[in-house]
Each structure stands twice: as C-alpha cells, then as structure tokens.
C-alpha positions as CSV (number, residue, x, y, z in Angstrom):
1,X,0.0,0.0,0.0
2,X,2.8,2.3,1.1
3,X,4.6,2.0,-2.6
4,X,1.5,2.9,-4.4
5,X,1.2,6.9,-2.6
6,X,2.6,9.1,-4.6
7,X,5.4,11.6,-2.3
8,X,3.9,15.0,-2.0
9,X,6.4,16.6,0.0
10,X,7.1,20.5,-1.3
11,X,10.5,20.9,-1.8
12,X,12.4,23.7,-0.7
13,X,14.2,26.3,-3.3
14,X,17.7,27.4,-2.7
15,X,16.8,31.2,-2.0
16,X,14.5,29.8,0.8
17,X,17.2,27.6,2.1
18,X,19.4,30.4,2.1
19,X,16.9,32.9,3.9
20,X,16.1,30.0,6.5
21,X,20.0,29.7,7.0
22,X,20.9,33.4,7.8
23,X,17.6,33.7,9.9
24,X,19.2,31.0,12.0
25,X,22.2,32.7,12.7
26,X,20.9,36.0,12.7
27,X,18.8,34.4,15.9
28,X,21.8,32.3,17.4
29,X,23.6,35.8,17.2
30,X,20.9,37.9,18.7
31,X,21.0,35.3,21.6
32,X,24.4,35.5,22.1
33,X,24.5,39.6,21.9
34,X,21.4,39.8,24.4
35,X,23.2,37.3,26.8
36,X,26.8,38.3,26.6
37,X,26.8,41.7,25.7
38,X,23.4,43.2,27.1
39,X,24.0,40.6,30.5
40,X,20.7,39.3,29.8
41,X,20.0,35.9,32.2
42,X,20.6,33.4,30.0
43,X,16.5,32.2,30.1
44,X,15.5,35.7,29.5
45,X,18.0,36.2,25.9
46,X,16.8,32.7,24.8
47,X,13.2,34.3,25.4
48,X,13.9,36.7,23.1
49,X,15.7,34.9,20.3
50,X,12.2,32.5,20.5
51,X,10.1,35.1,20.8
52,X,11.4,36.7,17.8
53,X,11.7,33.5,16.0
54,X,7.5,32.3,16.4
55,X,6.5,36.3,15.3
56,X,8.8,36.4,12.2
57,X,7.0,32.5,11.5
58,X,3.2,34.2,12.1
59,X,4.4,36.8,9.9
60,X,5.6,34.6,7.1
61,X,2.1,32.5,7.8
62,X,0.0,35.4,7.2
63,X,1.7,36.3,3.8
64,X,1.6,32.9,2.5
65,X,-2.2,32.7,3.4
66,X,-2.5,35.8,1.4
67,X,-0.6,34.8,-1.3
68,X,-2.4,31.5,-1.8
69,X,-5.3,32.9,-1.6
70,X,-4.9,35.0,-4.5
C-alpha cells in the first residue's frame, strides 16, 4: 500500500534555504548579543531569540495565506 502513494512533499528552493539559513544565525547571534553583551540571564535572551523567532514564523504565515489565496 505504502509504494503505491505518490510523495507530495514541497521541496524547498535554494533562496528559501538560504533565507532559513541566515535567519538562523541572525537568531543564534541575537541570543548571544542579548546574553553576553546586554547581561541578559541566559532564560530571558533565549526568550527573546524565540520570541522573535515564532512572530517572524506568524508573519511569514499570514503572507503565504495571502498569497495562496490569490
């Protein structure tokens, strides 16, 4: 049964790979700069670099919606 579905996993292009990379470190770094610079606790810069990391994903949701739904 499992042979005969048909894969319909999206694949990623390399510009999105490439933005999904330099997010990453762009968070890792803003985590590191919060904590070691700004003497953020350590629980409190980690906040931040998540925090930041689930708004920039509910803003990339909301213009995907939008542009499927054109």
């Amino acid at each position: 049964m499992h042979g005969e579905q048909e894969q319909d996993t999206a694949t990623l292009t390399p510009t999105a790979k490439l933005w999904i990379t330099l997010v990453g470190v762009l968070l890792v770094l803003w985590f590191l700069f919060a904590w070691l610079v700004l003497d953020r606790h350590l629980v409190d810069a980690a906040g931040e670099s998540v925090g930041t990391a689930l708004a920039l994903a509910v803003v990339v949701s909301v213009i995907g919606a939008i542009r499927s739904s054109r």
